[in-house]
VEXDO-717447 format. One line per 5 residues: number of its first residue (from 1); for each residue z, x, y of N, C-alpha, C, CB. Coordinates in Angstrom, 2 decimals. Last residue first. Glycine has a CB too. Layout:
N
NUM = Z X Y Z X Y Z X Y Z X Y; ...
***
This chain:
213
213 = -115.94 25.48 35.78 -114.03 26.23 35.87 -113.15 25.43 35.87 -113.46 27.04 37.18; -117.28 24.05 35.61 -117.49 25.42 34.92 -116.46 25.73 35.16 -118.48 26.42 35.26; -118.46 20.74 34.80 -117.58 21.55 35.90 -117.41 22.93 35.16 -115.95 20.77 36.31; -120.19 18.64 33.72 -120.34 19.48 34.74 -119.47 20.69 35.45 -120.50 18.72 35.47; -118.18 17.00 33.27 -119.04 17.88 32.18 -119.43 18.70 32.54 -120.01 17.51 31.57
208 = -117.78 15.49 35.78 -116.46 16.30 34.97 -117.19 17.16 33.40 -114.97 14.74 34.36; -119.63 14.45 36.32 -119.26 15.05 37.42 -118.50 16.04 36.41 -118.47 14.15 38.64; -119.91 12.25 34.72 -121.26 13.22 34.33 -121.00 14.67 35.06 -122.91 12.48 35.01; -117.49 10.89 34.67 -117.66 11.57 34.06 -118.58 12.82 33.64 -117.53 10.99 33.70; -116.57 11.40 38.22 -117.41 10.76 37.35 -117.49 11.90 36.00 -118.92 10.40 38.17
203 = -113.84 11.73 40.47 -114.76 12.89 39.38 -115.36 11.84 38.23 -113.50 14.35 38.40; -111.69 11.09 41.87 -112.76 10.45 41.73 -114.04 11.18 40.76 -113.09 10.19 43.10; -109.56 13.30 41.71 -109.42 11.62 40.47 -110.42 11.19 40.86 -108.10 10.21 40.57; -109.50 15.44 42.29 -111.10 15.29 41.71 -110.47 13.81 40.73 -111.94 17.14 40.48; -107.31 15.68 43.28 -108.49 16.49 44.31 -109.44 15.66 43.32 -108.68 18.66 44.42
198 = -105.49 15.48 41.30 -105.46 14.64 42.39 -106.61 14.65 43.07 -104.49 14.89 43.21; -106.16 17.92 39.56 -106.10 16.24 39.25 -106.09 15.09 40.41 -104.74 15.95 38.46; -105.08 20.22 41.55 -106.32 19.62 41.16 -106.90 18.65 40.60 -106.68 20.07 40.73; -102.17 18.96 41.36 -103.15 18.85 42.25 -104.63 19.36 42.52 -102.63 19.12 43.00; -101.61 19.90 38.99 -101.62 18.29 39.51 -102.32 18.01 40.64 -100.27 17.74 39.86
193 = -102.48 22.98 38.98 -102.68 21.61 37.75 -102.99 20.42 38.74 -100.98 21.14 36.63; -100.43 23.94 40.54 -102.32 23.79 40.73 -103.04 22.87 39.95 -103.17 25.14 40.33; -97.96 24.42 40.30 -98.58 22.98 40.70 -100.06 22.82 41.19 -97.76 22.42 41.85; -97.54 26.60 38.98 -97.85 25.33 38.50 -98.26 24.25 39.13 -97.04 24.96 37.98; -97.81 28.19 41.45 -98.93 27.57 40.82 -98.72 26.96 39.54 -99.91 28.46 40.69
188 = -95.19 28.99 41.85 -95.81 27.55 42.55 -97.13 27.58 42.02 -95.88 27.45 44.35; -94.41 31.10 40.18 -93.83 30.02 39.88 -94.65 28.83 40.33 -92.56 30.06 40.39; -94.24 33.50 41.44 -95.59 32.83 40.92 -95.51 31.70 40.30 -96.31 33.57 40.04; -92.12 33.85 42.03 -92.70 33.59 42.97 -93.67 32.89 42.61 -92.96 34.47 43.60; -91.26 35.68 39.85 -91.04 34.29 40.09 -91.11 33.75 40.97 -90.24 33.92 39.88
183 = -91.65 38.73 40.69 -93.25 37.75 39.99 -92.66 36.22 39.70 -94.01 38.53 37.98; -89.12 38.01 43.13 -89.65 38.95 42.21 -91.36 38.31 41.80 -88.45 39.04 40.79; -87.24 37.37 44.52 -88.03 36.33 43.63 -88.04 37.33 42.70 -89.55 35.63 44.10; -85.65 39.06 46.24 -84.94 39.07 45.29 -86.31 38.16 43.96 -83.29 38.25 45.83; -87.48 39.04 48.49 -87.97 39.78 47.76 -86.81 39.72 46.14 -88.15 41.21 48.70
178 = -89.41 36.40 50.54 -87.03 36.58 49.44 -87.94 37.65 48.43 -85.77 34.12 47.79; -90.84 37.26 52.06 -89.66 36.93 52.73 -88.38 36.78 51.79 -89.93 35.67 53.48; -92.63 38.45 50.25 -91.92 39.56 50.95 -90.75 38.78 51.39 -92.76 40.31 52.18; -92.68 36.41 48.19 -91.68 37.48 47.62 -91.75 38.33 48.64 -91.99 38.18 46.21; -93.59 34.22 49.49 -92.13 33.96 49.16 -91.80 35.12 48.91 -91.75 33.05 48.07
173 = -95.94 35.29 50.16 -95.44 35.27 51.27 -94.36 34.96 50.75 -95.94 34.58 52.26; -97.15 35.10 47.62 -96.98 36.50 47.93 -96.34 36.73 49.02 -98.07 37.15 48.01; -97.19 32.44 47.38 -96.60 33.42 46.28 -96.25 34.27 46.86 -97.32 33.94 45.24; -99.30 32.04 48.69 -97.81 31.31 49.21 -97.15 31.97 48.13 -97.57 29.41 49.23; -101.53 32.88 47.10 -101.19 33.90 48.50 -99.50 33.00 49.14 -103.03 33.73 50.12
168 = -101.46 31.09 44.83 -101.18 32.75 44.88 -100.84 33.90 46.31 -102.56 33.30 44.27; -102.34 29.07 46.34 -100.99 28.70 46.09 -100.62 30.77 45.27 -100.91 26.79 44.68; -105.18 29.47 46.90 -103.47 29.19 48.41 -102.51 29.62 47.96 -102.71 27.51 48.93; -105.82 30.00 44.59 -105.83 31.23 45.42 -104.75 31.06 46.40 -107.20 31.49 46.12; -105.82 27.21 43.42 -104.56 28.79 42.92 -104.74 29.54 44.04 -104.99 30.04 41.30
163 = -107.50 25.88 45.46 -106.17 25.44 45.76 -105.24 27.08 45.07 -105.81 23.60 44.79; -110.24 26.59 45.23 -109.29 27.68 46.14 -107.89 27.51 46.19 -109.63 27.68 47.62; -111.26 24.40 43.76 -110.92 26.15 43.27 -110.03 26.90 43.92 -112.09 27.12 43.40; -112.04 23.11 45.77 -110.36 22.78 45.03 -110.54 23.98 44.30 -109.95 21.15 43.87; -114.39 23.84 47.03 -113.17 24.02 47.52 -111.94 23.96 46.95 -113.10 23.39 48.29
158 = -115.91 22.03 44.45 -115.71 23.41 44.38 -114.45 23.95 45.19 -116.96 24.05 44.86; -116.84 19.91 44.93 -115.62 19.65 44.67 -115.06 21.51 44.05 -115.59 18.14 43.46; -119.26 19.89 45.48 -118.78 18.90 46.45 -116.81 18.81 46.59 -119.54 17.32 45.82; -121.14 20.50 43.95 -120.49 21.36 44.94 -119.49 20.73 45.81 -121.46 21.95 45.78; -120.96 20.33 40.58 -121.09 19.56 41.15 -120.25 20.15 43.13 -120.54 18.36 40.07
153 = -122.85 22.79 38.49 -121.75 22.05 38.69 -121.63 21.47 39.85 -120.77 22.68 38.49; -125.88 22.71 36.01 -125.57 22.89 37.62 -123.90 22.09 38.16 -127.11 21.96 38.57; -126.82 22.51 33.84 -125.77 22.65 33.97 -125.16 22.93 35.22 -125.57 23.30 33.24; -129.25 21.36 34.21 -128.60 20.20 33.72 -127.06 20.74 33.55 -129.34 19.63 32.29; -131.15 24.40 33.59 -131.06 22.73 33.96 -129.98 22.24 33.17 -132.47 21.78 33.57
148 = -128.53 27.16 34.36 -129.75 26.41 33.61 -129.88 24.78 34.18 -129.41 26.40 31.77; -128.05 27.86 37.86 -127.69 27.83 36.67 -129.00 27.16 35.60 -126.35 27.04 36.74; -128.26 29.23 40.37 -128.81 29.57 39.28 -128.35 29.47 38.04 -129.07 30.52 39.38; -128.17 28.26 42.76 -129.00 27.21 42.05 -129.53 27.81 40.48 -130.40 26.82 43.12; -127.47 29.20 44.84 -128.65 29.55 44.58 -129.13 29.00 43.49 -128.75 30.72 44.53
143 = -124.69 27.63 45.11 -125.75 28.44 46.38 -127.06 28.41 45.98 -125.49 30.14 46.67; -123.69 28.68 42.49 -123.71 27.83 42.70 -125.22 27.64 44.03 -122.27 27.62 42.83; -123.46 31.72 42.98 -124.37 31.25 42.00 -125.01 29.62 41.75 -123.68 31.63 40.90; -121.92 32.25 44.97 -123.25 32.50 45.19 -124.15 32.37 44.11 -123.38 33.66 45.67; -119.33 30.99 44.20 -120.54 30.21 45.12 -121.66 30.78 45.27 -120.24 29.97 46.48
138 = -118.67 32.59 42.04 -119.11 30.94 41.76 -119.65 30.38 43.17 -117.63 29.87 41.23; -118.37 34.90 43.16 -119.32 34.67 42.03 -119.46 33.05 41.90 -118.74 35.39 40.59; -115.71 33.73 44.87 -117.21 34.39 45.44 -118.73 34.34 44.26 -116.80 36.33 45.78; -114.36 33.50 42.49 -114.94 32.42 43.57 -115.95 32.90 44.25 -113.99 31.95 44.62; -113.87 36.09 41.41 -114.50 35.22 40.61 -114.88 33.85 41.44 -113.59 34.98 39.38
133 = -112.94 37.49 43.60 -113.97 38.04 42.96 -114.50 36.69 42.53 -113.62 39.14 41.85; -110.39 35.75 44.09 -111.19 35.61 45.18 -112.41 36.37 44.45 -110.55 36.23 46.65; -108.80 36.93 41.65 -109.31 35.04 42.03 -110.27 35.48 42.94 -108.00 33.67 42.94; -108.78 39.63 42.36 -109.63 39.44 41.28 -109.81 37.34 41.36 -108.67 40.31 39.60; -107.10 39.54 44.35 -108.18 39.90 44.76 -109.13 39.98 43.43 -107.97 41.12 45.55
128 = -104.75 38.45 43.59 -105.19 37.45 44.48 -107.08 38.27 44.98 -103.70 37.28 46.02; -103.45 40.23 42.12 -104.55 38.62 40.93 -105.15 37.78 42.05 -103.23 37.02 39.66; -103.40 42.16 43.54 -104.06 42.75 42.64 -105.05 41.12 42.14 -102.87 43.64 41.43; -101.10 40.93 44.85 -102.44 40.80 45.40 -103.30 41.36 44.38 -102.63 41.49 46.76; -98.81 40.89 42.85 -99.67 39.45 43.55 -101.00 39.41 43.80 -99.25 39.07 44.91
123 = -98.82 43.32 42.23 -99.19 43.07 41.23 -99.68 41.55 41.88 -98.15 43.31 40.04; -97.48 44.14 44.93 -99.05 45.05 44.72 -99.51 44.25 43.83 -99.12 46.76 44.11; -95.55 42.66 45.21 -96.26 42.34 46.13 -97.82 42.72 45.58 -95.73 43.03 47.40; -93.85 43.82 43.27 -94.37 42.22 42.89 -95.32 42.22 44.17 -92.95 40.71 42.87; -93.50 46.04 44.65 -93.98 46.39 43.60 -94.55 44.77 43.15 -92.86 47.24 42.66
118 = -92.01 45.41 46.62 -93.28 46.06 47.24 -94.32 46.06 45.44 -92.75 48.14 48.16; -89.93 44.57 45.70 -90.52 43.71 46.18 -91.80 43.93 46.49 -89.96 43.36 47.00; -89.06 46.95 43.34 -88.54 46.27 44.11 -89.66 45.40 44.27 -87.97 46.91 45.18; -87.74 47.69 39.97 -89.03 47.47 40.71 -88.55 46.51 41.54 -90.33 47.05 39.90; -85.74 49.03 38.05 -85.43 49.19 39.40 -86.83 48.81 40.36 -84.88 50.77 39.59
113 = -87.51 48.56 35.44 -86.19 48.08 35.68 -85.93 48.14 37.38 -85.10 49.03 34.78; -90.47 48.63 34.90 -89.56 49.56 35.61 -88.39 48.65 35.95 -90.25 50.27 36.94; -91.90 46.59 34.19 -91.61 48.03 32.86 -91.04 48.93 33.64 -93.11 48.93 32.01; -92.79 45.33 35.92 -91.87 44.57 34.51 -91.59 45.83 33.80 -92.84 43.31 33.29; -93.94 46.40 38.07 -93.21 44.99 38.23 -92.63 44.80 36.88 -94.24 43.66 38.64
108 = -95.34 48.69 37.10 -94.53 48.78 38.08 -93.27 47.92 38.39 -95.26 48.72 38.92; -96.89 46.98 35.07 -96.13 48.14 34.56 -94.71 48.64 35.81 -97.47 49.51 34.33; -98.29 45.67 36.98 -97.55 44.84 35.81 -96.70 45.89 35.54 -98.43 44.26 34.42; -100.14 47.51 38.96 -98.77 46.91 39.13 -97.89 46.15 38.26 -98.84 46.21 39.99; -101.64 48.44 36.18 -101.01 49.33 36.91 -99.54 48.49 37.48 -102.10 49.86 38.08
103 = -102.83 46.38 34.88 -102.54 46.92 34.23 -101.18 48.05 35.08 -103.81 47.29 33.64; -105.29 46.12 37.27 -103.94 44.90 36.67 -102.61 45.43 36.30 -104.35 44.10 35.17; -107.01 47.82 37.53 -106.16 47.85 38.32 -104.78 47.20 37.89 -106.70 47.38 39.34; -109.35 46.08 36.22 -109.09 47.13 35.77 -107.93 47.63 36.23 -109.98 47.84 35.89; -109.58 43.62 37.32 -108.87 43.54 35.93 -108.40 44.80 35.47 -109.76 43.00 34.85
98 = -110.63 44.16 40.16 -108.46 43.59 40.01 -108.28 43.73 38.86 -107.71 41.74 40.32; -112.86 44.82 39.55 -111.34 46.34 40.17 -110.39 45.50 39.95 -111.10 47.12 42.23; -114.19 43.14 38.95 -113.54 44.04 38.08 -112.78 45.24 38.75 -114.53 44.54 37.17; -114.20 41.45 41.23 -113.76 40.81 40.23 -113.01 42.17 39.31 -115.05 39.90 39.53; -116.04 43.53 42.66 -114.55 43.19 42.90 -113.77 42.43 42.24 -114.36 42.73 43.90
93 = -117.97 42.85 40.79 -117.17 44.55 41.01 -115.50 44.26 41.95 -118.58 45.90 42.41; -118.72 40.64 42.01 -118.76 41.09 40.15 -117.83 41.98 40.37 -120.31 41.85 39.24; -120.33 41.12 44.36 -119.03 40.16 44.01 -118.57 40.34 42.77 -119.27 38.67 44.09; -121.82 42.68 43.23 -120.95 43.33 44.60 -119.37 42.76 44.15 -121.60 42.52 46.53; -123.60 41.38 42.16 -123.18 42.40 41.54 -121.82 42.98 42.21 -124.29 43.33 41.48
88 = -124.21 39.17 44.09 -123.61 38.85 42.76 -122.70 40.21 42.24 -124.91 38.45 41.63; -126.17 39.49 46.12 -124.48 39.88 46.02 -123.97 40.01 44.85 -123.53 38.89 46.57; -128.75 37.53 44.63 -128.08 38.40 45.78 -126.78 38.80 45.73 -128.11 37.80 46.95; -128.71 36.34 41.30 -128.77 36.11 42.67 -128.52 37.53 43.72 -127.68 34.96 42.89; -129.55 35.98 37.87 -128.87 36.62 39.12 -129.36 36.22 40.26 -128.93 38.01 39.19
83 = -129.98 33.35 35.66 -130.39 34.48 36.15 -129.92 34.74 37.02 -131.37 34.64 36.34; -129.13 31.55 34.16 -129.91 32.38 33.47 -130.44 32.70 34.56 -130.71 31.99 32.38; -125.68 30.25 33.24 -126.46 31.47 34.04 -127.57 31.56 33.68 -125.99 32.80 33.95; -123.64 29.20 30.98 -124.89 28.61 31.58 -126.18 28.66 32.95 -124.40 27.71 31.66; -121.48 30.53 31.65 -121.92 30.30 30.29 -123.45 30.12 30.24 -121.21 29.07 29.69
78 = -120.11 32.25 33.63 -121.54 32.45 33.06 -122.30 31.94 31.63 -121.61 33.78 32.99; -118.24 30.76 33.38 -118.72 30.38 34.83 -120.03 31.23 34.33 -117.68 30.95 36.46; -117.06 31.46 31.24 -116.83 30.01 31.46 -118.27 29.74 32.50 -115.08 29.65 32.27; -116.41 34.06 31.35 -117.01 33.80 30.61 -117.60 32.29 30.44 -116.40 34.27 29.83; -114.32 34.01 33.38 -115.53 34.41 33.93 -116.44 34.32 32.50 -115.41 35.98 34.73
73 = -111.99 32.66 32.29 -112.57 31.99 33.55 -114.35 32.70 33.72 -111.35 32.46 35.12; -111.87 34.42 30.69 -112.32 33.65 30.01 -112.82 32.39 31.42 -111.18 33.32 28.76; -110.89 36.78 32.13 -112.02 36.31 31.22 -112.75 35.48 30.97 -111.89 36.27 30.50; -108.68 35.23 33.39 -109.24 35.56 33.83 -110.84 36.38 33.29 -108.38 35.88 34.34; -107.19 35.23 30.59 -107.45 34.30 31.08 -108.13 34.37 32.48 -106.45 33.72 30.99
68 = -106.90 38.12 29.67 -107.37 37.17 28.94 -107.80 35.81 29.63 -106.43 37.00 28.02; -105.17 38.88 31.95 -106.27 39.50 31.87 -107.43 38.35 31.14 -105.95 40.90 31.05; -102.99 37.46 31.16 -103.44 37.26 32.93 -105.08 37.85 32.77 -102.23 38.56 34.35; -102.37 38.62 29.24 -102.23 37.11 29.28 -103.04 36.59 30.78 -100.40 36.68 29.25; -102.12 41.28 29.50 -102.80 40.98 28.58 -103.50 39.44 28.56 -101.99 41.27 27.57
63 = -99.88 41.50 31.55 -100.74 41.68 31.59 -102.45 41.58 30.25 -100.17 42.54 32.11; -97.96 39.99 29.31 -98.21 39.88 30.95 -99.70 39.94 30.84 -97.49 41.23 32.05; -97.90 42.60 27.41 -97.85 40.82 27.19 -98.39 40.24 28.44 -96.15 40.10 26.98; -97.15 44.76 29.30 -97.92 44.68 28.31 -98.46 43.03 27.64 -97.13 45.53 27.39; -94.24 43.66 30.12 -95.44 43.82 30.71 -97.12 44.08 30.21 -95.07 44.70 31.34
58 = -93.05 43.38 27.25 -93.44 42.41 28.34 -94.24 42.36 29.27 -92.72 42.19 28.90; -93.26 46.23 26.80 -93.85 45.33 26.05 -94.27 44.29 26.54 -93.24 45.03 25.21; -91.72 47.48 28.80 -92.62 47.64 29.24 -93.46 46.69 27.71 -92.78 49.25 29.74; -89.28 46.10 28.33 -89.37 45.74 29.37 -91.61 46.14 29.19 -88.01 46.67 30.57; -88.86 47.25 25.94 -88.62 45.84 25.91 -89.33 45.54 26.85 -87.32 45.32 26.01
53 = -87.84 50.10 24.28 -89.25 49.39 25.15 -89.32 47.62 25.74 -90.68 49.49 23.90; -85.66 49.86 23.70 -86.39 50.89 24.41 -87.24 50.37 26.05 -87.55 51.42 23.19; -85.69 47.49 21.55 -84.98 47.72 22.76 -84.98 48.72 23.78 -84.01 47.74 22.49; -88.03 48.45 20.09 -88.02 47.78 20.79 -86.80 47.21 21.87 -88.48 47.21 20.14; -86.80 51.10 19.27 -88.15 50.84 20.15 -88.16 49.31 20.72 -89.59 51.06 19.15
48 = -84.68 49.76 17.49 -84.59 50.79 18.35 -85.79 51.10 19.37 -84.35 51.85 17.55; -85.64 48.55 15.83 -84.93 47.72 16.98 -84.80 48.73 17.68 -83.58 46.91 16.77; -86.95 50.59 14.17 -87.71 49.57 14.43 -87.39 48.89 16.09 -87.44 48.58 13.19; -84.90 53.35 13.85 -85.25 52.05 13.28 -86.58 51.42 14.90 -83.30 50.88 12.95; -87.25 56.74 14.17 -86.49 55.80 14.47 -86.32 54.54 13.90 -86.68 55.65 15.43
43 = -89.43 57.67 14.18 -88.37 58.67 13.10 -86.96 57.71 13.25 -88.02 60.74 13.84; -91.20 56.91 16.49 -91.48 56.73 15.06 -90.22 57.31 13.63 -92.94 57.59 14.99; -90.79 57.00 18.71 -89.57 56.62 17.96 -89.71 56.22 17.08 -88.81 55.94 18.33; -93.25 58.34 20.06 -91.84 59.11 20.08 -90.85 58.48 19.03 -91.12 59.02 21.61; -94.87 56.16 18.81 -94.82 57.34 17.37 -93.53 58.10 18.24 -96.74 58.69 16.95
38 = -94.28 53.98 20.35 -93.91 54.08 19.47 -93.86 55.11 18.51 -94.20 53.39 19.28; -95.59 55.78 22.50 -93.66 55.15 22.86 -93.99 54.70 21.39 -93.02 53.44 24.49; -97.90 54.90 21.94 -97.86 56.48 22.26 -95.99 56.57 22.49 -99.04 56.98 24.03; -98.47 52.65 21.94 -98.58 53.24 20.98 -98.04 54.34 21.10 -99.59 53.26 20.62; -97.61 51.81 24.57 -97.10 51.26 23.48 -97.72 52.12 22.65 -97.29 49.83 23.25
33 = -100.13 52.71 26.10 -98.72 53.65 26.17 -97.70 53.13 25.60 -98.18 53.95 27.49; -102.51 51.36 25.21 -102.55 52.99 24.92 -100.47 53.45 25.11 -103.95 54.01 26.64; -102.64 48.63 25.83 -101.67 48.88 24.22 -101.88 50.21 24.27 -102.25 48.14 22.49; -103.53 49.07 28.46 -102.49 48.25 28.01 -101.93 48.74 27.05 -102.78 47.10 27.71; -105.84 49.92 27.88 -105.41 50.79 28.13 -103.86 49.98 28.55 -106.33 51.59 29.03
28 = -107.51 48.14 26.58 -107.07 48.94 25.59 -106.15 49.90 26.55 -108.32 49.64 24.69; -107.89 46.12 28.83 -107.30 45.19 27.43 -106.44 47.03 27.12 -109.10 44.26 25.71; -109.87 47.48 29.85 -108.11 47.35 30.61 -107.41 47.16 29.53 -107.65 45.95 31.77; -111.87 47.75 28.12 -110.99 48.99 28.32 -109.57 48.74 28.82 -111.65 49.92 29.33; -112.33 44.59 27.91 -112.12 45.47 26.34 -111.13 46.79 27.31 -114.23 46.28 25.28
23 = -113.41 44.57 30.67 -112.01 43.93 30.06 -111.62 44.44 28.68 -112.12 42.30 29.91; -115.42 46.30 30.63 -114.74 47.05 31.71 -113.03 46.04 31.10 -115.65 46.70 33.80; -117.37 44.38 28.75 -116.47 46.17 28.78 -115.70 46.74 29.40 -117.03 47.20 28.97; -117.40 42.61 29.98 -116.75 42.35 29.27 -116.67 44.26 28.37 -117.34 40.87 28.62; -118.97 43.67 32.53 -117.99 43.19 32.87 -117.36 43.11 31.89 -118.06 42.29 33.46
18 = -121.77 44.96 31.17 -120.97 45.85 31.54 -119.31 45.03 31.82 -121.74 46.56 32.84; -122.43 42.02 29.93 -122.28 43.46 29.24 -120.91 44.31 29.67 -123.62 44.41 29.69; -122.90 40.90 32.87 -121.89 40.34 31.83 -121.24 41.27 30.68 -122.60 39.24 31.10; -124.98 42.95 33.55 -124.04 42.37 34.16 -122.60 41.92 33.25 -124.76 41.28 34.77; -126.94 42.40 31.43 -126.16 44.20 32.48 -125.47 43.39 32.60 -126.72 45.29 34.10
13 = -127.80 40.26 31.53 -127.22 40.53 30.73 -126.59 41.84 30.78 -127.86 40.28 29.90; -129.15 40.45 34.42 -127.80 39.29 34.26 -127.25 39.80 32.79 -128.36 37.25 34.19; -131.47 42.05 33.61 -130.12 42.41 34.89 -128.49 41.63 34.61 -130.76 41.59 36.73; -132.50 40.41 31.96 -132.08 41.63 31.84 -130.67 42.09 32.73 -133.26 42.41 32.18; -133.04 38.24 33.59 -132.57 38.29 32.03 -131.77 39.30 32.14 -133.66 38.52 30.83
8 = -134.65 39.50 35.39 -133.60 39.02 35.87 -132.51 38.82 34.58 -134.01 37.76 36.65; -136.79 40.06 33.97 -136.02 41.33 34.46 -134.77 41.01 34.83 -136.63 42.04 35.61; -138.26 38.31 33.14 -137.46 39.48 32.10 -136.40 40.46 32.96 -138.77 40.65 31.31; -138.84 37.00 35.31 -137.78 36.78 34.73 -137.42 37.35 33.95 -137.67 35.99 34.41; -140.51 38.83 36.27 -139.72 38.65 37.13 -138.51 38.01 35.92 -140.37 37.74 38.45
3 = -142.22 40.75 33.08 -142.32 39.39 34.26 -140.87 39.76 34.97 -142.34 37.37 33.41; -143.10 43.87 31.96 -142.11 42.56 32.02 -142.86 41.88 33.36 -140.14 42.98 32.30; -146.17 44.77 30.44 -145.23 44.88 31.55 -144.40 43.60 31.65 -145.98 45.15 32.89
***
């Protein structure tokens, strides 16, 4: 009969399993309606699809790029997991409705020429409710202390995670009030960079090895 920790093993490897499947499918259901637009203009030149298609390629790109890197945030933050906590799964699932969902407002916002404001609004919050998934997963793992020894990240400086999330929801308040922005709204998280540099210039080196995201 398993022990407590086989099971937790177990569970936590469900977990991660099922999440990097649920990104393989968004991933594939991205390139499903590029393929399916290229055999219509398969009898066609080449430039001809892609001036067709231009818009919804880009979105396709987009969303691929947003997806990928929101992965890899959550592949980051379970590197050094070995075992589940409370909520986790809950918090997990809302992580994966924004990746699975993604796919939808990108197409709305870049592969429809006439996409108004309501449409950059759905694709904002879509990345503002998959950030907030993957923070929630980082405090209740943090919280509980369930990382391996010695990879435990330092809590003190976690809140600066939230700086993209501000700066994604001041996104979403530029494009209802100037809906002309559009997803160039999303413009102000470049400055999540510098000012997370600023937030953690006291960050010891043992502090900065330490850090999972």
């Amino acid at each position: 009969m398993s022990n407590g920790a086989d099971d937790s093993e177990r569970d936590l490897g469900r977990l991660v399993t099922f999440t990097d499947a649920v990104v393989a499918i968004a991933i594939t259901l991205i390139v499903l309606p590029l393929v399916e637009s290229a055999r219509e203009h398969a009898t066609e030149p080449a430039i001809a699809y892609l001036r067709s298609d231009a818009l919804n390629i880009l979105a396709a790109a987009l969303s691929f790029l947003v997806i990928a890197t929101f992965w890899k945030q959550h592949h980051r933050l379970y590197k050094h997991v070995d075992m589940p906590t409370h909520g986790l799964v809950n918090a997990n699932l809302l992580w994966v409705a924004g990746i699975i969902f993604l796919p939808v407002p990108s197409v709305l916002n870049l592969g429809n020429p006439d996409a108004d404001a309501l449409g950059s609004a759905i694709y904002i919050v879509t990345i503002i409710v998959t950030q907030v998934g993957v923070r929630i997963q980082e405090l209740l793992l943090v919280r509980a202390n369930c990382f391996e020894p010695g990879y435990a990240p330092v809590a003190r400086y976690l809140w600066a995670h939230w700086i993209t999330v501000a700066l994604t929801v001041v996104a979403l308040v530029l494009t209802i009030v100037f809906p002309n922005l559009g997803p160039l709204s999303l413009a102000v998280l470049l400055l999540a960079r510098p000012i997370n540099r600023a937030v953690r210039r006291g960050e010891t080196p043992i502090e900065r090895s330490q850090r999972i995201l």
